[in-house]
C-alpha positions, 0 to 999 in steps of 0.5 A: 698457817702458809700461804696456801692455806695448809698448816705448816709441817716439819720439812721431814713430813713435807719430804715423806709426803713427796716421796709418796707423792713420786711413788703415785699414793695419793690417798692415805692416812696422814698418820702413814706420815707420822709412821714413817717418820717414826721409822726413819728417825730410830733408823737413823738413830740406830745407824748412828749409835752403830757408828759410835761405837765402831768409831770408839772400837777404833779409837777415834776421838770422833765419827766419820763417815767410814763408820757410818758407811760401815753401820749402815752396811751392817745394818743391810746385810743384818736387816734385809736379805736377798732372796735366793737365786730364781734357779735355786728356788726353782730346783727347791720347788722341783724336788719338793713336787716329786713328792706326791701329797698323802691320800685324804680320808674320806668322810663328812666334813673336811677331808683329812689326810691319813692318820700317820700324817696329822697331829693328831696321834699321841703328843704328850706324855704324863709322868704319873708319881708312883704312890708309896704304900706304907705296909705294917708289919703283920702283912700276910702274902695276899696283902703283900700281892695285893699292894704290889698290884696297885703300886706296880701294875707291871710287875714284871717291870721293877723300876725303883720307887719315886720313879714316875710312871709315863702314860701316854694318851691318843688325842682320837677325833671321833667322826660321827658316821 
């Protein structure tokens, strides 16, 4: 134990623990410590595996500080990005505000905008198998239309056989009034 009557920590805990202390938090859980120093070391770690390799891409027996430079400038442009410019986002929040918002329906419960507007029209697609009926050879001309019915309901539409139907469903709400 130190002097102070605290239980020693490693210097880069003492050094996150100050850094917190100069932003004024002063009340946190001593796992954010622990956290932040998981985070610095990968950081770092990572930044210095970069390095290694743009030193090695340049064919130099060891790493300098140009490739930790040039590391850690990947690692900023990758990681972080600036926002854009206050007035492109202005001019963004202008145009988009144009737009009126679609009218609600009207009705119990929460008020939804028009149909055509949510998604709760048709959004997916069966593909059904057209079933093969094995006909035998005696068939008469009734059988024969029969049959044709039931493995083609349109048969106006002749689509080779084994070419899957596309059913469509409607997902409706249905509202009580």
């Amino acid at each position: 134990m130190a002097d102070g009557g605290e239980e020693e920590i490693p210097r880069d805990a003492m050094v996150i623990k100050e850094l917190l202390k100069s932003m004024s938090v002063e009340d946190y859980e001593p796992r954010v410590v622990n956290q932040f120093l998981e985070l610095l070391y990968r950081y770092v770690a990572d930044v210095l595996t970069d390095a290694h390799v743009y030193s090695e891409h340049a064919s130099k027996s060891t790493v300098d500080s140009d490739d930790v430079k040039l590391a850690i400038q990947s690692k900023v442009n990758f990681s972080f990005s600036q926002p854009p410019p206050r007035e492109v986002l202005l001019e963004l929040a202008r145009s988009r505000n144009k737009v009126p918002l679609p009218k609600s329906i009207a009705g119990a419960g929460i008020p939804l905008p028009p149909e055509q507007d949510t998604l709760i029209s048709p959004n997916y697609q069966l593909a059904i198998p057209r079933r093969q009926i094995s006909q035998p050879a005696e068939e008469t001309e009734e059988d024969e239309e029969a049959t044709d019915s039931i493995t083609n309901p349109n048969p106006s539409r002749d689509l080779p056989q084994g070419t899957p139907q596309r059913v469509s469903f409607p997902i409706v709400a249905k509202h009580p009034r």
